[in-house]
GUDO-995640 format. One record per residue (C-alpha): residue in three letters; x, y, z. Coordinates in steps of 0.2 Angstrom, whole numbers, padded with zeros to 4 digits, always signed. Layout:
<sites>
AlaXYZ...
</sites>
This chain:
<sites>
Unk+0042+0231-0082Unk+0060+0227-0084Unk+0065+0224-0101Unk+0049+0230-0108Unk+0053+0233-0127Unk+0065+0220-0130Unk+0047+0208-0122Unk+0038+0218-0134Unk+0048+0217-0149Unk+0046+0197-0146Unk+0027+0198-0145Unk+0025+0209-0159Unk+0035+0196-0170Unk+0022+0186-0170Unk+0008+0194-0164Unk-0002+0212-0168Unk+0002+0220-0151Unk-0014+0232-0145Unk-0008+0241-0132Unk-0003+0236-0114Unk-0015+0237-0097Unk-0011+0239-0081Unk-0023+0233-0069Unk-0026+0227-0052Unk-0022+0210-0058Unk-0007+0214-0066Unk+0001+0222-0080Unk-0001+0213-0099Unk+0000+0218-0117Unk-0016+0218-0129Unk-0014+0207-0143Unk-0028+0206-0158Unk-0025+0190-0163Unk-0022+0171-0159Unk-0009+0157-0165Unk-0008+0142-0155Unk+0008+0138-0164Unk+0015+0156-0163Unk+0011+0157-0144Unk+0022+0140-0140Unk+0036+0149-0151Unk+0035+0163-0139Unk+0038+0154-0124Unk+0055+0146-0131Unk+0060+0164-0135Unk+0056+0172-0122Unk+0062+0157-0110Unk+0078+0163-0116Unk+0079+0177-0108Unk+0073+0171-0093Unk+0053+0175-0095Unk+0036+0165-0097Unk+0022+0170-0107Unk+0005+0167-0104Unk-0011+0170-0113Unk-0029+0172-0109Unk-0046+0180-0115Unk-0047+0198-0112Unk-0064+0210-0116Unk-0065+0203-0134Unk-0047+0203-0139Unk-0032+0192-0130Unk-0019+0197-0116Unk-0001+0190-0114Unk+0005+0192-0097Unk+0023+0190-0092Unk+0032+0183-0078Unk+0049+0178-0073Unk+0055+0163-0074Unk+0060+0158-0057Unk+0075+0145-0054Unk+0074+0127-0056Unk+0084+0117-0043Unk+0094+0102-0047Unk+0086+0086-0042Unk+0092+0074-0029Unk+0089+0055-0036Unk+0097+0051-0021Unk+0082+0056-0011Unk+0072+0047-0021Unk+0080+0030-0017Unk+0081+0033+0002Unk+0064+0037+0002Unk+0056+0022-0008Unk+0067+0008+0002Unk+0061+0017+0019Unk+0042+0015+0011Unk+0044-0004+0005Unk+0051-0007+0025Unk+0034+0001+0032Unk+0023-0003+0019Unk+0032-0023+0021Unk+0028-0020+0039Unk+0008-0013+0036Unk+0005-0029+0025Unk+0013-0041+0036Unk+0002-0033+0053Unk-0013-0033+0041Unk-0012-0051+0036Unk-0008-0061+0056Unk+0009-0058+0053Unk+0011-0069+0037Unk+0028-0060+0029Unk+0025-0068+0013Unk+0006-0059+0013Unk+0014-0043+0020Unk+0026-0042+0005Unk+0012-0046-0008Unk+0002-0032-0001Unk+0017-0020-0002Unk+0023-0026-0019Unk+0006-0021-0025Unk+0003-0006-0017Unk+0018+0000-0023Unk+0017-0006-0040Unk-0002+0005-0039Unk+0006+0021-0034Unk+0023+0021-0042Unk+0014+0018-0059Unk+0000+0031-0057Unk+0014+0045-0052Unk+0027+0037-0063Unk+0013+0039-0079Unk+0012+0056-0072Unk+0031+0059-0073Unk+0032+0053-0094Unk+0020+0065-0098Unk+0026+0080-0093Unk+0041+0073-0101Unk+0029+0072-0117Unk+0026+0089-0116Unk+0041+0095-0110Unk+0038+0102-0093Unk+0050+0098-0078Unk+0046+0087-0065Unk+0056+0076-0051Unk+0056+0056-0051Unk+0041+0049-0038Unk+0045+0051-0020Unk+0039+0038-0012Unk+0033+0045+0008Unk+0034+0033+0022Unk+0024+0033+0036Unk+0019+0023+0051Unk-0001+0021+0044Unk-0010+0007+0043Unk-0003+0007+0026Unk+0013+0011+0031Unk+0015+0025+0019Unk+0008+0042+0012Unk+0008+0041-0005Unk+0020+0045-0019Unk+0016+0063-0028Unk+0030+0071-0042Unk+0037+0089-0042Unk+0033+0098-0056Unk+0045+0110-0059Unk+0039+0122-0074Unk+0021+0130-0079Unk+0013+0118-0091Unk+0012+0125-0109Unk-0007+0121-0115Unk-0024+0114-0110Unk-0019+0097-0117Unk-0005+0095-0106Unk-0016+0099-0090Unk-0027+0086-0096Unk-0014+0074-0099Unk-0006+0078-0082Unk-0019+0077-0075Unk-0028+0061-0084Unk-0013+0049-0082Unk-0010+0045-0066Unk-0028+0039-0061Unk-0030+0029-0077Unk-0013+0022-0076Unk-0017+0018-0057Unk-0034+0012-0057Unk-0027+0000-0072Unk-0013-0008-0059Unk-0027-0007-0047Unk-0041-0019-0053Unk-0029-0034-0057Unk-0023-0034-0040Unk-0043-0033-0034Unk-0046-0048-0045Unk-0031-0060-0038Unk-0035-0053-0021Unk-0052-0058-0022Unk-0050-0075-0030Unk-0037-0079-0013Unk-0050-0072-0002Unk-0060-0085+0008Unk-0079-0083+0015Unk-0079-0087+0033Unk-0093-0088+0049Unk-0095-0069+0054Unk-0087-0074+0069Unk-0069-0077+0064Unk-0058-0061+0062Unk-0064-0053+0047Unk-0061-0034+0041Unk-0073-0024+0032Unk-0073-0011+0021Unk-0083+0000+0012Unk-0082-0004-0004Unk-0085+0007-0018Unk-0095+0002-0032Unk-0081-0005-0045Unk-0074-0017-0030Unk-0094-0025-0026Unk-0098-0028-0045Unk-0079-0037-0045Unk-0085-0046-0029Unk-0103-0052-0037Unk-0095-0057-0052Unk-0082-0068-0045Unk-0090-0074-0031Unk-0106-0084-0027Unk-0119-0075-0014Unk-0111-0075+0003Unk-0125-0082+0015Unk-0130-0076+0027Unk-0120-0078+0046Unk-0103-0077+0032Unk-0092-0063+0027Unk-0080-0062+0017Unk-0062-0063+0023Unk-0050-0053+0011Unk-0034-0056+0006Unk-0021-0043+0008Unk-0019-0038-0010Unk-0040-0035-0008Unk-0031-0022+0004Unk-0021-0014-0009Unk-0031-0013-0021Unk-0043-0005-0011Unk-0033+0008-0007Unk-0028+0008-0024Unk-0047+0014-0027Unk-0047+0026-0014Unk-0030+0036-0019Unk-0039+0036-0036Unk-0055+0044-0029Unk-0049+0056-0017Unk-0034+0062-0032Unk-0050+0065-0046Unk-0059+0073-0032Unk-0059+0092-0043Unk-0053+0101-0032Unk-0037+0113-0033Unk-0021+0105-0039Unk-0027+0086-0039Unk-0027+0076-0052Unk-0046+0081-0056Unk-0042+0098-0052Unk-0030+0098-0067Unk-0044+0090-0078Unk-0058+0102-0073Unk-0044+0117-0077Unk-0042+0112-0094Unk-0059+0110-0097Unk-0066+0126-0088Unk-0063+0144-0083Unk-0055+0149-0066Unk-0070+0154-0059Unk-0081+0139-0064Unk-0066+0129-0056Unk-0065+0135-0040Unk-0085+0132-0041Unk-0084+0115-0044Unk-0068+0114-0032Unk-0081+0119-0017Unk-0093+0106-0022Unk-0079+0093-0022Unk-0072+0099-0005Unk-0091+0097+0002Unk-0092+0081-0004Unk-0075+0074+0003Unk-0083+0079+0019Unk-0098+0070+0017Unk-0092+0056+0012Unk-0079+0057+0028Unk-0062+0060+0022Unk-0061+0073+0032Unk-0040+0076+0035Unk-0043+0076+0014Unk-0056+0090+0015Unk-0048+0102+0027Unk-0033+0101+0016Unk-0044+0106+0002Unk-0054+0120+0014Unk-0036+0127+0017Unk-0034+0128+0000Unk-0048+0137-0003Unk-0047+0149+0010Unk-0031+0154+0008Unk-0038+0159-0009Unk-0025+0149-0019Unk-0030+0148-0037Unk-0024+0136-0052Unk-0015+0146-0064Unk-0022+0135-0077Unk-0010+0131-0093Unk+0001+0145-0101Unk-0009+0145-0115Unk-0027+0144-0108Unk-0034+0151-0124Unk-0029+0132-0133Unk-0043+0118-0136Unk-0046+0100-0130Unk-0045+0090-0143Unk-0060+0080-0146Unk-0053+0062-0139Unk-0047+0069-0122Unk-0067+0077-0121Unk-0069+0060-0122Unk-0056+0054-0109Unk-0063+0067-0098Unk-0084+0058-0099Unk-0074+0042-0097Unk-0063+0048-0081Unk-0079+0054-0072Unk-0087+0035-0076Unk-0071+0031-0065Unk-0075+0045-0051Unk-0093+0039-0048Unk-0087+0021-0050Unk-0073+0024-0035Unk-0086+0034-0023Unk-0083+0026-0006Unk-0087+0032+0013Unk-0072+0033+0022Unk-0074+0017+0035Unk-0072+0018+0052Unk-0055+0011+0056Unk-0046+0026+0049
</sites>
């Protein structure tokens, strides 16, 4: 290992160095103790020299492996910008088909779709700036869909310290989406008319937090009627959707993050199969043969630097409360897309 004992004398100031392994996984040190707050001191130290620690369980005792830090490219704000006004013109344009060419619908339906995916990925952004790991701004990705966009995601640009930062990583973009995404449902719904079955009405399979919305809104549609939803219904449905399929626990997703920080590697790649099935079942299939990909190409989630830390007891909590989410998001894909 390159620059062995000047990496050793660094551990050894704050921790009781063992020995050092070299397996098939990898080469390590042994260390004979644990300091949550010592570990974090470690990885400004050895940042320095251009290294990152990490920590995990090992046969009764704790190993620190060491990798180098690899380069951080500049970000380009300007890409930002280009993409996110090519992503208000197509979503405009998605919102605008969607409602009978009514503009003014079309810009309410891109205004709130946006608002729904810039705040779940902008919520992701602040907090890896709370805990200090790198990211880029949202991109915002256009594309001619019946929603006239892919999604927005972040780049996160450094290894996340501890559990609790993988949680919170994870944790708030959904929460911060799903919050954007029920006022929207409950406008929508209040401008959505119920009409004969036999004008032009779109259905979709609403998972179970939009039809408690609906029958708490709305009186019982009788029967021959439909109801006939506005475009920000639309949004907020696919608000819904981006918040189901990102806490499916599976890889890198947003669950994936929370499972991570909750459990070991192995049980998480467990769970990640279960999660992968039931995206197929529940037919998102372009979504589950990314996820099979990334199984099969055997791509596990390095977990948080520290992957010896502790939840706290409030995001154990948080993470009862995101499931309630999950299951109250649960939606069949519908046939149109």
């Amino acid at each position: 290992m390159k620059d062995y004992d000047l990496i050793r004398e660094h551990i050894s100031e704050y921790f009781d160095v063992g020995g050092f392994q070299t397996t098939p996984e990898g080469s390590f040190f042994v260390i004979n103790d644990y300091n949550y707050d010592k570990f974090s001191c470690l990885i400004k130290d050895l940042d320095v020299l251009g290294y990152i620690p990490f920590i995990g369980r090992y046969a009764g005792s704790y190993r620190i492996g060491i990798a180098e830090r690899p380069e951080v490219g500049e970000s380009r704000i300007h890409l930002n910008v280009i993409l996110f006004i090519a992503t208000i013109a197509t979503t405009i344009f998605a919102g605008y088909t969607f409602a009978g060419h009514n503009l003014v619908d079309g810009i309410a339906f891109a205004f709130a779709l946006l608002a729904i995916l810039g705040i779940h990925e902008t919520a992701h952004y602040y907090a890896a700036r709370k805990h200090e790991v790198k990211s880029t701004l949202p991109y915002f990705i256009p594309a001619p869909t019946l929603i006239g966009t892919f999604g927005a995601v972040i780049n996160v640009k450094s290894p996340i310290p501890d559990k609790n930062s993988l949680f919170d990583l994870g944790f708030s973009g959904p929460i911060a989406g799903i919050l954007v995404a029920i006022p929207v449902l409950i406008i929508g719904i209040h401008l959505s008319k119920i009409v004969p079955i036999a004008s032009q009405t779109v259905t979709l399979s609403n998972p179970p937090i939009i039809s408690i919305l609906i029958y708490l809104m709305l009186p019982p549609i009788p029967a021959g009627y439909a109801l006939q939803i506005h475009p920000l219904v639309f949004a907020g449905w696919v608000g819904i959707i981006v918040t189901l399929l990102n806490l499916m626990p599976v890889a890198f997703l947003d669950g994936g993050h929370i499972v991570r920080s909750l459990f070991t590697e192995k049980i998480h790649r467990l769970i990640s199969i279960i999660g992968t099935l039931v995206t197929l079942v529940l037919g998102w299939y372009p979504m589950a043969v990314l996820m099979m990909l990334i199984l099969v190409l055997n791509k596990k989630h390095p977990g948080a630097l520290d992957d010896v830390s502790k939840l706290t007891l409030w995001r154990k909590g948080m993470a009862v409360v995101m499931l309630i989410i999950f299951i109250l998001c649960l939606s069949q894909a519908p046939t149109f897309l």
